[in-house]
Backbone bond lengths (Angstrom), bond angles and torsions (degrees), N, CA, C in turn:
res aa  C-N    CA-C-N  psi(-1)  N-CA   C-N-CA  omega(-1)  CA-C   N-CA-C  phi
1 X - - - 1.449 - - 1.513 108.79 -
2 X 1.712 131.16 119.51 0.984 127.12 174.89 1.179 99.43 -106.82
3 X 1.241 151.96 115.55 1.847 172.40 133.46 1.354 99.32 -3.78
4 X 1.388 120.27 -45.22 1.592 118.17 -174.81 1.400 108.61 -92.90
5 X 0.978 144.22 19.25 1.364 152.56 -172.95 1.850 113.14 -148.25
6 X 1.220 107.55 -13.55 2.026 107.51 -168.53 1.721 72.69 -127.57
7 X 1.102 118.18 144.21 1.277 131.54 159.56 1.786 101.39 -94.32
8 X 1.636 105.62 158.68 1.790 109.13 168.77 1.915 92.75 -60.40
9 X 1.575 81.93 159.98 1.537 97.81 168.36 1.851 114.96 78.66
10 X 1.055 115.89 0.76 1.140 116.76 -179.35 1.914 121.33 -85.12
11 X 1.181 103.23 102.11 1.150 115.24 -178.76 1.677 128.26 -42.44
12 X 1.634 119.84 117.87 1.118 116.75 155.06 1.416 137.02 -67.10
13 X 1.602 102.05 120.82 1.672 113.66 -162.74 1.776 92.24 -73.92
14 X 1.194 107.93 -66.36 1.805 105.39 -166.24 1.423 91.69 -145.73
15 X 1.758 113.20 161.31 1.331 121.84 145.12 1.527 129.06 -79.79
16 X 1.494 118.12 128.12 1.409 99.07 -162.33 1.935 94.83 -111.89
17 X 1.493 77.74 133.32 1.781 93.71 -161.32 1.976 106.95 -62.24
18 X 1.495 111.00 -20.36 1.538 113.04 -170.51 1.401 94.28 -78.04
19 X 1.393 112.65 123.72 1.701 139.66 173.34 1.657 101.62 85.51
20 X 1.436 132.27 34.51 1.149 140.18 128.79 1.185 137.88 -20.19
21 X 1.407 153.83 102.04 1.429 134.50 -174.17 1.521 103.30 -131.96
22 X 1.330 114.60 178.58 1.344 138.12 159.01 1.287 106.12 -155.07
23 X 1.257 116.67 100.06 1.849 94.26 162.28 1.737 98.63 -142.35
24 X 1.447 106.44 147.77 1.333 121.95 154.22 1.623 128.61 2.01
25 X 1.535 114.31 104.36 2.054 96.09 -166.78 1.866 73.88 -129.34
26 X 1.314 102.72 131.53 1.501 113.06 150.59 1.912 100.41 41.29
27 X 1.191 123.61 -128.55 1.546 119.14 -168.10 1.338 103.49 -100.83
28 X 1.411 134.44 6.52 1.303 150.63 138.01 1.095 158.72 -93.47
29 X 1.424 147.65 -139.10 1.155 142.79 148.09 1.341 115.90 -112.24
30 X 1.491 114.02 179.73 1.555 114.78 179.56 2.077 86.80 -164.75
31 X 1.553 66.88 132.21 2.163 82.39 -172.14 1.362 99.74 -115.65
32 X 1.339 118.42 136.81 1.627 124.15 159.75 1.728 105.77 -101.99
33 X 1.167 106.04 140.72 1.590 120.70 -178.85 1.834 105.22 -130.61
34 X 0.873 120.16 147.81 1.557 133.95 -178.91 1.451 99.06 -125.15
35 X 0.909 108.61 112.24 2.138 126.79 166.33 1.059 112.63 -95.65
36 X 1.308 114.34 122.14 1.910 117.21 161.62 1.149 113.18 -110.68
37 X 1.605 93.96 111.42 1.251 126.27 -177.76 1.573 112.28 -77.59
């Protein structure tokens, strides 16, 4: 997300599953998600 380029309010079309993750962070997890904006 660049702030100077996406204005607030701009709607997410879909999550796009290519470069997806879940893996293991410290005593949790940590997820990557891809939005098409």
């Amino acid at each position: 997300f660049a702030p100077d380029a996406h204005a607030e309010g701009v709607d997410i079309k879909a999550v796009t599953y290519g470069g997806a993750a879940v893996e293991p962070a410290g005593e949790g997890w940590r997820a990557r998600l891809i939005f098409d904006i």
